[in-house]
C-alpha positions as CSV (number, residue, x, y, z in Angstrom):
1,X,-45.5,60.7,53.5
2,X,-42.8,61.6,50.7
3,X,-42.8,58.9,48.2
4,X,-39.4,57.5,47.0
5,X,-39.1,57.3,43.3
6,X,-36.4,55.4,41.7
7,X,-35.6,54.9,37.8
8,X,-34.8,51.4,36.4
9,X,-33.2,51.4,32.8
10,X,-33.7,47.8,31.5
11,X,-30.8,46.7,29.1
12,X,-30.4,43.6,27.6
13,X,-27.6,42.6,25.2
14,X,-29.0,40.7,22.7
15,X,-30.8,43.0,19.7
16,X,-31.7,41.6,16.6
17,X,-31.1,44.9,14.7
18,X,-28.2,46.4,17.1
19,X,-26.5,43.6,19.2
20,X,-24.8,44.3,22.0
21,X,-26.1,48.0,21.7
22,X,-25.6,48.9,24.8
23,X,-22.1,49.2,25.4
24,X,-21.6,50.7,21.8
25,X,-19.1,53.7,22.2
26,X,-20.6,56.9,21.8
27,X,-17.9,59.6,22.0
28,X,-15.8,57.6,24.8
29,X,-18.7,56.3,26.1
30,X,-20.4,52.9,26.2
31,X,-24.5,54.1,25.4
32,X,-26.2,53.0,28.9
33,X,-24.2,55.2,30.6
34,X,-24.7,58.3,28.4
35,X,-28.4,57.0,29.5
36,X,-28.0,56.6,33.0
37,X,-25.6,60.0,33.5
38,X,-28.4,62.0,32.1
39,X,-31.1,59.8,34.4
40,X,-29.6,61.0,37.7
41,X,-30.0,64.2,36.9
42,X,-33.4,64.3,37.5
43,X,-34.3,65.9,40.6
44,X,-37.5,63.6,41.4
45,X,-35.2,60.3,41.2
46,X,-33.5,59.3,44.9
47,X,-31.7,56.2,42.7
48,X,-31.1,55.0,39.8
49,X,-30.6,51.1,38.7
50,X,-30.0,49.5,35.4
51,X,-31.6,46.1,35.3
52,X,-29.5,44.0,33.0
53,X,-29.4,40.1,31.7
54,X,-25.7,40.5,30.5
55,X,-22.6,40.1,33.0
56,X,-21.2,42.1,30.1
57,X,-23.4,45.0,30.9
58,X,-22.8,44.5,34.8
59,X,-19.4,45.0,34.4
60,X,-19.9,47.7,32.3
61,X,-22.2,49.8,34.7
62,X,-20.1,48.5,38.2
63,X,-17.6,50.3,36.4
64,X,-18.4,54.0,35.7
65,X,-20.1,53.7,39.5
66,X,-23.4,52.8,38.7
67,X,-26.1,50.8,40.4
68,X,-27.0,47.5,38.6
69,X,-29.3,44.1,39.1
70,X,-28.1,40.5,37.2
71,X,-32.0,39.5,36.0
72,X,-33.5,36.8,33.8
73,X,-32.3,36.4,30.2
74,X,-36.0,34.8,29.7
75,X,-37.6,37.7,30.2
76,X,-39.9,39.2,27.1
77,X,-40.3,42.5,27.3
78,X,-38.4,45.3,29.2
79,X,-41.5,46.2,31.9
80,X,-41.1,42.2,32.6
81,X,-37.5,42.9,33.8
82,X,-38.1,45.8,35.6
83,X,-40.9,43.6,37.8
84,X,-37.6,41.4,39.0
85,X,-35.6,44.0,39.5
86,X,-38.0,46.1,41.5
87,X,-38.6,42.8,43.8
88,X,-35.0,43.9,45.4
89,X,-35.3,47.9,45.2
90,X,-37.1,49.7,47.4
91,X,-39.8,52.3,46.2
92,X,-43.1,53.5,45.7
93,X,-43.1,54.3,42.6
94,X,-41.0,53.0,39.7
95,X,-39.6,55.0,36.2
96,X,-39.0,52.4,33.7
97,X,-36.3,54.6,31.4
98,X,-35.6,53.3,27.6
99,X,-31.9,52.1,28.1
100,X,-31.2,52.9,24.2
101,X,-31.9,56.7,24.6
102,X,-28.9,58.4,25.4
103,X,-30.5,62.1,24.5
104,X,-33.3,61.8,27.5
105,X,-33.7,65.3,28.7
106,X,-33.5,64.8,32.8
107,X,-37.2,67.0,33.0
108,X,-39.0,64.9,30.5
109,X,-38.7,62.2,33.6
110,X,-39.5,64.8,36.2
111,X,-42.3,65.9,34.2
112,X,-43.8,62.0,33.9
113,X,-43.3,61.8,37.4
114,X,-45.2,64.5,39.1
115,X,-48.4,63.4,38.3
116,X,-47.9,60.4,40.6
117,X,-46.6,62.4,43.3
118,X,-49.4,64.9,43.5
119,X,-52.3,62.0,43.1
120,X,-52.5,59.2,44.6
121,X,-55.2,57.9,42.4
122,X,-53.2,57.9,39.3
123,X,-51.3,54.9,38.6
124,X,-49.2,54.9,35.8
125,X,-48.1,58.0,34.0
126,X,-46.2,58.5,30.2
127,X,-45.2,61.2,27.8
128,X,-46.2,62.3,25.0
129,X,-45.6,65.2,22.1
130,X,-47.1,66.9,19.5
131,X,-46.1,66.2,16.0
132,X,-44.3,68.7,13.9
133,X,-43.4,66.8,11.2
134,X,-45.3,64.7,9.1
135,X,-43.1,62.1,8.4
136,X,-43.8,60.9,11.6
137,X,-47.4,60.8,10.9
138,X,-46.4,57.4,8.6
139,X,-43.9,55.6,10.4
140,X,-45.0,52.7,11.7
141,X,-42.0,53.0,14.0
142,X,-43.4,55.7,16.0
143,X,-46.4,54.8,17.7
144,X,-48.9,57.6,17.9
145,X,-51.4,58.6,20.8
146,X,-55.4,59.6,21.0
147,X,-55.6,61.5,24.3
148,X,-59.4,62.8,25.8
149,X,-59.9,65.8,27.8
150,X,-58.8,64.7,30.9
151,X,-54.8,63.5,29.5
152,X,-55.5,60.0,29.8
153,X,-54.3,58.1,26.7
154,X,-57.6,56.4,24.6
155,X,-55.3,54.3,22.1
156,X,-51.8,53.7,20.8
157,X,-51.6,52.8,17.1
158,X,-48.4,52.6,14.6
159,X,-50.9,53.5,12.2
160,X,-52.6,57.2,11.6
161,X,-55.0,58.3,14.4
162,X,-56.8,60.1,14.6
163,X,-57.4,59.6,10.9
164,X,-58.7,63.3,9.3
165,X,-61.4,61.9,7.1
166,X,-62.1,65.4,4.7
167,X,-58.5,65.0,4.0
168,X,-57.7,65.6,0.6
169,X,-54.5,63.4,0.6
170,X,-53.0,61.1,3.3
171,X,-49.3,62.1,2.5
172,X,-46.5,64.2,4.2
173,X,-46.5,66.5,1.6
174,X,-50.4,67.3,1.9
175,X,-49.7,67.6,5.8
176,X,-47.0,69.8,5.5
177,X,-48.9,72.3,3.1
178,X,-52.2,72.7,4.7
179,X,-50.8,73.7,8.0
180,X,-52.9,71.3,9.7
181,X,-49.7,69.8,12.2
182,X,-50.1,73.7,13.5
183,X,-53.7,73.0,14.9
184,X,-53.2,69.2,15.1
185,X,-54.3,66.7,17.7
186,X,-51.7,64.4,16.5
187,X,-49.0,63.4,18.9
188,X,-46.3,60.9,19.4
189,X,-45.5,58.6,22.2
190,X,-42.3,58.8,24.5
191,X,-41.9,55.6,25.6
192,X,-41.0,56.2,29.2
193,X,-43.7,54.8,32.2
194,X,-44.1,55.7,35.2
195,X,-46.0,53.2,37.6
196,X,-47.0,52.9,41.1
197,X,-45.0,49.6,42.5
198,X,-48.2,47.8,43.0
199,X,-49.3,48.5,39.5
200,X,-46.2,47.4,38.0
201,X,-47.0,43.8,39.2
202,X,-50.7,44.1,38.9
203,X,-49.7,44.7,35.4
204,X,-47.0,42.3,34.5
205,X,-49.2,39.6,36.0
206,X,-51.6,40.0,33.4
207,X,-51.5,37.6,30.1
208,X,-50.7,40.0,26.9
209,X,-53.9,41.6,25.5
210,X,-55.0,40.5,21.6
211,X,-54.6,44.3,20.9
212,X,-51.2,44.3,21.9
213,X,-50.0,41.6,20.2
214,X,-51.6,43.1,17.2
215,X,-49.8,46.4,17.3
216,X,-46.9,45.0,19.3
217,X,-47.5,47.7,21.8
218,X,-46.9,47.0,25.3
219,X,-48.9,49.4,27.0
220,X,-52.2,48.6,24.6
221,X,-52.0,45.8,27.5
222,X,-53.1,48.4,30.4
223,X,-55.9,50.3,27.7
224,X,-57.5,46.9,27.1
225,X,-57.8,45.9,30.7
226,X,-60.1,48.9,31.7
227,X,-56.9,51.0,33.1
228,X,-56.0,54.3,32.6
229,X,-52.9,56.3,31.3
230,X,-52.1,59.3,32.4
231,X,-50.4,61.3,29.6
232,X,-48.5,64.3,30.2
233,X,-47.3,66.5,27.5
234,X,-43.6,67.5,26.8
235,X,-42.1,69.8,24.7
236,X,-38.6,67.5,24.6
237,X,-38.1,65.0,22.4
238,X,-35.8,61.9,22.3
239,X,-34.2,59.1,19.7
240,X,-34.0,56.2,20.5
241,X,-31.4,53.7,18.6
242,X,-32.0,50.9,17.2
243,X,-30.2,50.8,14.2
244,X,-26.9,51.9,12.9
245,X,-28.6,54.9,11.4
246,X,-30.1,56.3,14.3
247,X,-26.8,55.7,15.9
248,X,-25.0,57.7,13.5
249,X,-27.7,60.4,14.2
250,X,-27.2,60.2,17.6
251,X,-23.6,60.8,17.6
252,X,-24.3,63.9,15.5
253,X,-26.8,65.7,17.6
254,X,-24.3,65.1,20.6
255,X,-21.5,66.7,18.9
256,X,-23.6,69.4,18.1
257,X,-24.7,69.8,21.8
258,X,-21.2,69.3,22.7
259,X,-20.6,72.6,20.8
260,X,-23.2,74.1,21.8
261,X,-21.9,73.9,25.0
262,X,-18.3,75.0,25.0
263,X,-19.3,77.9,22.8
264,X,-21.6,78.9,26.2
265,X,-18.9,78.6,28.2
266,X,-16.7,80.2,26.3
267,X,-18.8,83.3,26.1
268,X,-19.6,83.5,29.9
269,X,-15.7,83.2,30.2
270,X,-15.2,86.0,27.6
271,X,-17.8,88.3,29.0
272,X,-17.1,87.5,32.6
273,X,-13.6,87.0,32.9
274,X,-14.3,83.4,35.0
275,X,-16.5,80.6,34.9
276,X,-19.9,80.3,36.8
């Protein structure tokens, strides 16, 4: 029996570093639909919903055609929200997609989602990447991932891990030199899940775990209640905004993409006297 898949982007409007984020302009466009154009896309998703707390937002996504659900504004973390809206969507298995990430690549989602859909013993499925730059190795911001042998996630940490203890310095600048990142283990996390329907409310009905509160890591919730994490490894990356910074960056790597792109077009016009 095929199972249906269906991406939920949760977006609430208030943000304590970027309020209202969602509906921030990004070249004509507010954000969650630069997030939600690039989610249908994906050729494993039958529908797409954006779960939102704002009638702000629900305007907002009624408007450019989207599919939207009015939830909770009492709700305290995004995978919460996604549990209401999925009590009204129909689907076996559920892609809960970061609703401030307007450069998700369409295959990173088909590429979390396949595992589900090929075996029915795994549960919940996320991404992750390998770091290149070693920066990231010390921002707390990104959370890095231990992964064993078999792709299942072991631990998420904002901290170092694995840590290299014959390390002769724990700085970027010792990273960068001794070429270790090229034989690394180290890799970020991509903060897109994948869940079966029943494990998204087997999960959400349990109490948050002492490690997650610690880390303030969600999914250190399903690691320290015995479950399993399927990771799956992606050569895309993503950015998600939270600040105006990372906005600002944002907008740039669009614009550059946005370029990239007519100057391909422009050539297949040139060279082939039409477009394709």
């Amino acid at each position: 029996m095929k199972k249906k898949v269906v991406g939920v982007i949760p977006a609430r409007y208030g943000s304590t570093r970027l309020p209202g984020k969602a509906l921030i302009l990004i070249h004509g466009k507010p954000m969650i639909q630069h997030v939600y154009e690039q989610c249908i896309k994906a050729s494993r998703l039958e529908e797409v919903y954006v779960a939102t707390d704002d009638k702000r937002i629900f305007d907002c996504v009624k408007g450019f055609g989207g599919k939207v659900v009015m939830t909770s504004p009492h709700h305290l973390s995004g995978t919460d929200r996604i549990r209401e809206a999925a009590k009204h969507i129909k689907a076996d298995i559920i892609v809960n997609i970061q609703g401030d990430e307007p450069l998700i690549v369409p295959e990173m989602i088909d590429q979390a989602v396949m595992p589900l859909v090929k075996n029915s013993k795994i549960y919940m499925s996320t991404l992750v990447k390998k770091i290149d730059n070693p920066l990231d190795l010390f921002n707390p911001s990104i959370a890095k991932v231990i992964i064993d042998n078999m792709d299942y996630a072991v631990y998420f940490s904002r901290s170092l891990v694995p840590y290299p203890r014959d390390a002769e310095k724990m700085t970027p600048e010792y990273f960068k030199k001794s070429g270790i990142l090229k034989t690394s283990i180290f890799y970020k996390h991509i903060g897109l899940y994948v869940y079966t329907r029943r494990f998204l409310f087997k999960l959400t009905s349990l109490p948050p775990s002492l490690l997650e509160q610690t880390e303030k890591l969600e999914q250190l919730r399903v690691i320290s209640n015995g479950f399993k994490i399927k990771a799956i490894e992606t050569n895309f990356d993503t950015l998600g905004v939270d600040t105006p910074h990372e906005l600002k960056i944002v907008k740039q790597i669009m614009v550059r993409n946005l370029d990239l792109n007519d100057t391909i077009k422009s050539k297949k016009i040139n060279h082939r006297g039409r477009r394709d």
